[in-house]
C-alpha positions as CSV (number, residue, x, y, z in Angstrom):
1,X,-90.0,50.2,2.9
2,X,-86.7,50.6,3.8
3,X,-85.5,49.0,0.3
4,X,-87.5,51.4,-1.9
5,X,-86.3,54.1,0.0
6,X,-83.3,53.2,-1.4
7,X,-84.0,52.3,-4.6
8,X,-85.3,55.8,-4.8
9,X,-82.1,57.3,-3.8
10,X,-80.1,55.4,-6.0
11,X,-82.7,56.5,-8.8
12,X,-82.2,60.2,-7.9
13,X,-78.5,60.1,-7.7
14,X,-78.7,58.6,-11.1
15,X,-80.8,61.0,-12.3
16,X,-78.6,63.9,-10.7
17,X,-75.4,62.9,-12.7
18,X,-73.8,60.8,-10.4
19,X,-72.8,57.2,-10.9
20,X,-72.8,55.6,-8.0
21,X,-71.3,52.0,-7.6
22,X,-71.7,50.5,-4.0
23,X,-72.7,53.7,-2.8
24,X,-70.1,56.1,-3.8
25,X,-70.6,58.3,-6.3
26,X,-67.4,57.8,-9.1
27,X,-68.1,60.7,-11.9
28,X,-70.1,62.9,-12.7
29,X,-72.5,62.2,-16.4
30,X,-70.9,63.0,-18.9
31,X,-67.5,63.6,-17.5
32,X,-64.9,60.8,-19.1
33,X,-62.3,59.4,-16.6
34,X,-59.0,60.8,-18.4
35,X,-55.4,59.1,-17.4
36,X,-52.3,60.8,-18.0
37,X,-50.3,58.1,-20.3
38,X,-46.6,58.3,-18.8
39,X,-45.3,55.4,-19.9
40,X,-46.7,55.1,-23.1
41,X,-48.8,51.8,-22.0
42,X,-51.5,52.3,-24.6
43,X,-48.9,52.3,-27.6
44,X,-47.3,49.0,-25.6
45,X,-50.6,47.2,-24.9
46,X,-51.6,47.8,-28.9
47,X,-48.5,46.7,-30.0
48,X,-48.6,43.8,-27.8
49,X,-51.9,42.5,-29.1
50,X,-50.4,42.8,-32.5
51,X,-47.5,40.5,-31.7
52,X,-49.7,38.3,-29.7
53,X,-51.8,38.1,-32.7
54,X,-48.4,37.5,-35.0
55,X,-47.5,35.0,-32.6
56,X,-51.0,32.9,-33.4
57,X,-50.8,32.9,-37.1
58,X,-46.8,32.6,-37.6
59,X,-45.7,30.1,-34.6
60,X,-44.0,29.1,-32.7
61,X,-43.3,26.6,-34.7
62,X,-40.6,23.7,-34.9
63,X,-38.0,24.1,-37.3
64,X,-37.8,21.7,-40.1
65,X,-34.2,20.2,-39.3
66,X,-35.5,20.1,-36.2
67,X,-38.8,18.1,-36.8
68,X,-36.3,15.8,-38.9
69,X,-34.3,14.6,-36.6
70,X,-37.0,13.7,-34.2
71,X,-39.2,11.9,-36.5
72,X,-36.2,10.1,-37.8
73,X,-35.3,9.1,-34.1
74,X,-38.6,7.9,-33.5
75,X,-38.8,5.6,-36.8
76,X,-35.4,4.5,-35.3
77,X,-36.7,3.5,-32.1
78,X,-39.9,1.9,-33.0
79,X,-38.1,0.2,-35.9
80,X,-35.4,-1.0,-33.9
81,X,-38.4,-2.6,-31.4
82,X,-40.4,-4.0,-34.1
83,X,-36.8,-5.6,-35.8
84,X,-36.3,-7.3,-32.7
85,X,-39.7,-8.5,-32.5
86,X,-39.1,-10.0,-36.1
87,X,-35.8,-11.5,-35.0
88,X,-37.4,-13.4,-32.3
89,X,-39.3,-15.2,-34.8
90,X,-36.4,-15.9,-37.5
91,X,-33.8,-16.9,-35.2
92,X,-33.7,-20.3,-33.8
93,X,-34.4,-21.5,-30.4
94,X,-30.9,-21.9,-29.0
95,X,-30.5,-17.7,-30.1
96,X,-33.1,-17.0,-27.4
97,X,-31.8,-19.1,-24.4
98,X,-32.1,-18.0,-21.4
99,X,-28.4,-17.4,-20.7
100,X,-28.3,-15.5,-24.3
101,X,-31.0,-13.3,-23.3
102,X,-28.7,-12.7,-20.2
103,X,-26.1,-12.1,-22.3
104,X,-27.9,-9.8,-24.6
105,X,-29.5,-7.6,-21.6
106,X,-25.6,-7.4,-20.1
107,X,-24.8,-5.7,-23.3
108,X,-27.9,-3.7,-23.3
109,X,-27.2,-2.2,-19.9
110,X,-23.9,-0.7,-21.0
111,X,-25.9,0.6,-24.0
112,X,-28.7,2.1,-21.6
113,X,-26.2,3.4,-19.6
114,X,-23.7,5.9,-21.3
115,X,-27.1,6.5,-23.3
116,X,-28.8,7.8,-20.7
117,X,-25.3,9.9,-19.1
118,X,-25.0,11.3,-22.5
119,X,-28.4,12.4,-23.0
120,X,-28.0,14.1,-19.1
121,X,-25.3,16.3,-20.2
122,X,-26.4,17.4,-23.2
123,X,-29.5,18.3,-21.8
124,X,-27.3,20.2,-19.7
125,X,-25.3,21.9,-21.7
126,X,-28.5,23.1,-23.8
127,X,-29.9,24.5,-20.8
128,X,-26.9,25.8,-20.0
129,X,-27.0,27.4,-23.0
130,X,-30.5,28.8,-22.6
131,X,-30.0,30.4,-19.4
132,X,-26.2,31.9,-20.7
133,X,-28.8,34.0,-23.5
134,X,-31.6,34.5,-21.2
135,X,-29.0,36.5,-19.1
136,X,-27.4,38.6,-21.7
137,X,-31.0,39.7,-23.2
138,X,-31.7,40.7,-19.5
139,X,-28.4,42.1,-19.7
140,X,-29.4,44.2,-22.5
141,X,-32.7,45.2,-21.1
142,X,-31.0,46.8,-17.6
143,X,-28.6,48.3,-20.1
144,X,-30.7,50.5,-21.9
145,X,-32.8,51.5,-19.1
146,X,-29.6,52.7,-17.1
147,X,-28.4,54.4,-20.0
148,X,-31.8,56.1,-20.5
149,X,-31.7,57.6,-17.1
150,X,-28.0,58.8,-16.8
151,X,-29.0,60.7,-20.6
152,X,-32.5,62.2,-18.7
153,X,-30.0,63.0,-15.6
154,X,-27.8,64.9,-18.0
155,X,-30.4,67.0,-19.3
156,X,-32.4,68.4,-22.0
157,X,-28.9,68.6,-24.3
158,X,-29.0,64.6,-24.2
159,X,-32.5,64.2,-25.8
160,X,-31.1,63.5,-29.3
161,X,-29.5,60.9,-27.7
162,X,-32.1,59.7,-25.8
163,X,-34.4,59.7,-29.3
164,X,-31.9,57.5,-30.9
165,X,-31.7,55.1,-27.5
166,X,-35.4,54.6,-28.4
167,X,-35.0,54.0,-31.5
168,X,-32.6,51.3,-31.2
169,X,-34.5,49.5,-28.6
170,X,-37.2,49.3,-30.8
171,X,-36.0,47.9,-33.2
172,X,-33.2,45.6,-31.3
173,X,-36.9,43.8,-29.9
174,X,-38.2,43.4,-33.5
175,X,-35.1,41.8,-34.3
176,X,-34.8,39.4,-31.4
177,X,-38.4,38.6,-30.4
178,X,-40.5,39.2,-34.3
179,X,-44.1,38.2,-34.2
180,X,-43.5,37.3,-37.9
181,X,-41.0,34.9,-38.9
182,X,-39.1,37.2,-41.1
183,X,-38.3,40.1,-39.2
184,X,-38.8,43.6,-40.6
185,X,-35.4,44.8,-38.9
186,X,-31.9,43.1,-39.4
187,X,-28.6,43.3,-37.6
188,X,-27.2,45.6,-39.5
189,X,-30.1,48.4,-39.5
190,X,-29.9,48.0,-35.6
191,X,-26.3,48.0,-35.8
192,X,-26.2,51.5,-37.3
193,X,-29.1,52.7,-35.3
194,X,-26.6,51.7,-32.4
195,X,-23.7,53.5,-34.1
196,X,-25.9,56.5,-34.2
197,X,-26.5,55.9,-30.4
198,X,-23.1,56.0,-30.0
199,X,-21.9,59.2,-32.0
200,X,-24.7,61.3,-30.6
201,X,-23.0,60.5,-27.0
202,X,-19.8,61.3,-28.1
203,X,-21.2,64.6,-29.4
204,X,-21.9,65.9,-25.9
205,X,-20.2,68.7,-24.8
206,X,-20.4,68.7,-20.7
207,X,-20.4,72.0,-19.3
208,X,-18.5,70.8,-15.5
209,X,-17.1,68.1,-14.0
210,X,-20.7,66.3,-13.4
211,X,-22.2,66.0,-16.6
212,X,-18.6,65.0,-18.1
213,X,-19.2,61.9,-15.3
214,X,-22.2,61.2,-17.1
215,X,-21.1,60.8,-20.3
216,X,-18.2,58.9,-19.2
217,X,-20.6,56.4,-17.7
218,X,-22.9,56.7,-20.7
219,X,-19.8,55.5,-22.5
220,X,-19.2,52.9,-20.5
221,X,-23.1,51.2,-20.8
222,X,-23.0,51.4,-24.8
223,X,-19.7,49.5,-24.8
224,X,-21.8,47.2,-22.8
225,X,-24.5,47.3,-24.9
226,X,-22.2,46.4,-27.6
227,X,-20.6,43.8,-26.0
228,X,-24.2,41.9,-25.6
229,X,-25.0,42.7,-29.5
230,X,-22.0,40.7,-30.7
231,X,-22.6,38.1,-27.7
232,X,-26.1,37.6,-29.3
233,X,-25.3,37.5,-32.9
234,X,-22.5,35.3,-32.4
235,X,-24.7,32.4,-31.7
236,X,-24.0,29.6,-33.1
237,X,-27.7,27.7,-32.8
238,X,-28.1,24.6,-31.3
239,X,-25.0,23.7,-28.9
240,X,-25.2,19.9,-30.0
241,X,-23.3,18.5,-32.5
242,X,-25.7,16.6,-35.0
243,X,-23.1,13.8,-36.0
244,X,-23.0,13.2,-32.3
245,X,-26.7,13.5,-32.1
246,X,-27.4,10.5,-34.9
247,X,-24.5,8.4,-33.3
248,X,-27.0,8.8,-30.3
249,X,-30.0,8.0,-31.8
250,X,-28.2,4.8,-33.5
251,X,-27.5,4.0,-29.7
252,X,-30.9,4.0,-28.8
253,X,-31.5,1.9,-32.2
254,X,-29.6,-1.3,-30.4
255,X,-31.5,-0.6,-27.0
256,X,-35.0,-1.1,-28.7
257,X,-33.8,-4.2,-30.7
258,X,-32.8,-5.9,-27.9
259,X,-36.2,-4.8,-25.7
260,X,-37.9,-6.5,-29.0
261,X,-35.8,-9.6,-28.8
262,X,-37.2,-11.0,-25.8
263,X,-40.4,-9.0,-25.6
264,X,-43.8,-10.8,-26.2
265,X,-45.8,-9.6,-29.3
266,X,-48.5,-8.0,-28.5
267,X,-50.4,-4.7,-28.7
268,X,-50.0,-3.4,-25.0
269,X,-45.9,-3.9,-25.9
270,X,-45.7,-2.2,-29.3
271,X,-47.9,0.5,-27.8
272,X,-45.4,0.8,-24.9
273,X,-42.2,0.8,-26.6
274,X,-44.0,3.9,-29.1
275,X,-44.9,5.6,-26.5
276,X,-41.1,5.2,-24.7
277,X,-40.1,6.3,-28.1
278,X,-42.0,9.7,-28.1
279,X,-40.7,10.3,-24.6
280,X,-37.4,10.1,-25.5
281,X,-38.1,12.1,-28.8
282,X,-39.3,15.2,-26.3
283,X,-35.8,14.8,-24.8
284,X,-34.2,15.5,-27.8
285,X,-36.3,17.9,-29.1
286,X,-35.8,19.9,-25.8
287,X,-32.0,19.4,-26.6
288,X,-32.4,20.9,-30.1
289,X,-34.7,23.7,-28.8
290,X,-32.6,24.5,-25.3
291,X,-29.5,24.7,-27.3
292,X,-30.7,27.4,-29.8
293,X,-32.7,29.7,-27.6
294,X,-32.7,32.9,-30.4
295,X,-34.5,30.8,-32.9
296,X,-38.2,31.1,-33.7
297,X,-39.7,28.1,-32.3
298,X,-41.4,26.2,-29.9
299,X,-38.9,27.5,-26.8
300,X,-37.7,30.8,-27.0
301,X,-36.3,33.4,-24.9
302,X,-38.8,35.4,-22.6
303,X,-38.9,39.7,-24.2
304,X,-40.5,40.9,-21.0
305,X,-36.9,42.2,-20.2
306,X,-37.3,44.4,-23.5
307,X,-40.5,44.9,-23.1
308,X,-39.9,46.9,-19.7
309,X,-37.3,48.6,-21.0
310,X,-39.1,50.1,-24.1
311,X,-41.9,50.7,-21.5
312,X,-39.1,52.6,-18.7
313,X,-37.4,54.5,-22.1
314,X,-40.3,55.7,-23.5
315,X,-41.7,58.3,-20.8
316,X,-40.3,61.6,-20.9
């Protein structure tokens, strides 16, 4: 009884207008739940589902030279096992002694070892590299937003200025994180967009001593801004040398042969040494990635920083 009663009531409120969801009535029928849009979220979440979408049909994707180099290194490797493996058979007994196979291994280990340093630090040094970019895009994000708000501080005379702020963040994240892989912006459009930036500032007449400390601080966080523009486009790409890089890879060449020499022939052996060959491909595709962080490919740069400051910029 005590159920229908309920059921009634729920019925009745339903019937009244009211929606009622656990027992508390949310709206009126009818009435649409409305949300002031401060931060321009809905014009963000649209055009983040279009660069998610981008991101699906274009990449990421491995640059060629990239792909190159590893698939080389891996015919290197596996050839260099396989060679040695065909030694064994050619050579004559005496070749594969015991105390040449001692002598052979000795060798090896030196091999193995400044291999294996070497392929530490320049793993390194691309992640050094990674992190160095990571920072001055973060840089760049903290910028704009600090600029935005000593402009909104200034007042209503600054909103030309904060217009072209906008503008140039928009199209400073099209340029570094495009969901197509040509961009639709270059550096020299975003470079007069910042120029712009830069004149309206100048163009600001303070009226007392505190909006004059304003735009001497606005002044101060474009130079900044310009400072991480040149920082960014003076990237060189990948940090590793790729003369160095093959002299590696031929390294790794003489390792292999001499694991083939002495190995037994056998599928679980060739499968192993491929599969030791595609680890240490990874390595060096990491490398290649790590150390040229602004390229479009499989490890890039995180835009949340610039996606939070077009989000922060945007509301009045």
């Amino acid at each position: 009884m005590g159920r229908r009663l309920r059921q009634r009531g729920r019925a009745g409120g339903r019937q009244c207008g009211d929606s009622v969801s656990n027992g508390v009535p949310t709206r009126l029928a009818g009435e649409q739940r409305t949300r002031p849009d401060y931060l321009g979220t809905d014009i963000l979440r649209r055009n983040w589902n279009y660069r998610s979408i981008g991101l699906l049909v274009y990449g990421p994707k491995i640059d060629s030279s990239y792909f190159y180099i590893c698939a080389f290194s891996v015919v290197a490797m596996s050839g260099g096992a396989l060679s040695g493996m065909v030694a064994a058979w050619v050579l004559p007994d005496h070749h594969l002694s015991r105390k040449s196979a001692t002598a052979v291994k000795l060798a090896a280990s030196l091999v193995v070892l400044l291999t294996s340093l070497v392929l530490a630090l320049m793993l390194s040094a691309a992640n050094s590299s990674f992190s160095v970019n990571a920072g001055i895009v973060k840089k760049l994000g903290s910028d704009l937003i600090h600029l935005d708000h000593v402009l909104r501080v200034y007042g209503p005379e600054a909103n030309g200025a904060r217009a072209d702020l906008r503008a140039y963040a928009t199209w400073k994240n099209e340029e570094l994180f495009s969901a197509s892989p040509v961009p639709t912006t270059t550096n020299r459009a975003t470079a007069d967009l910042l120029d712009k930036l830069l004149d309206s500032i100048l163009s600001l007449a303070p009226a007392d001593r505190r909006q004059t400390a304003l735009v001497a601080q606005a002044q101060t966080i474009t130079a900044n801004i310009y400072a991480g523009r040149w920082l960014l486009w003076e990237n060189p790409g990948t940090t590793v040398p790729i003369q160095f890089l093959f002299v590696l890879i031929g390294w790794l060449f003489l390792i292999f042969l001499s694991f083939g020499l002495f190995a037994p022939v056998n599928a679980t052996v060739v499968t192993s040494f491929f599969l030791t060959s595609l680890a240490v491909m990874g390595a060096i595709l990491m490398i290649l990635e790590l150390g040229d962080p602004m390229h479009q490919s499989l490890v890039r740069i995180s835009s949340e920083p610039m996606r939070i400051a077009l989000a922060e910029i945007g509301r009045p």
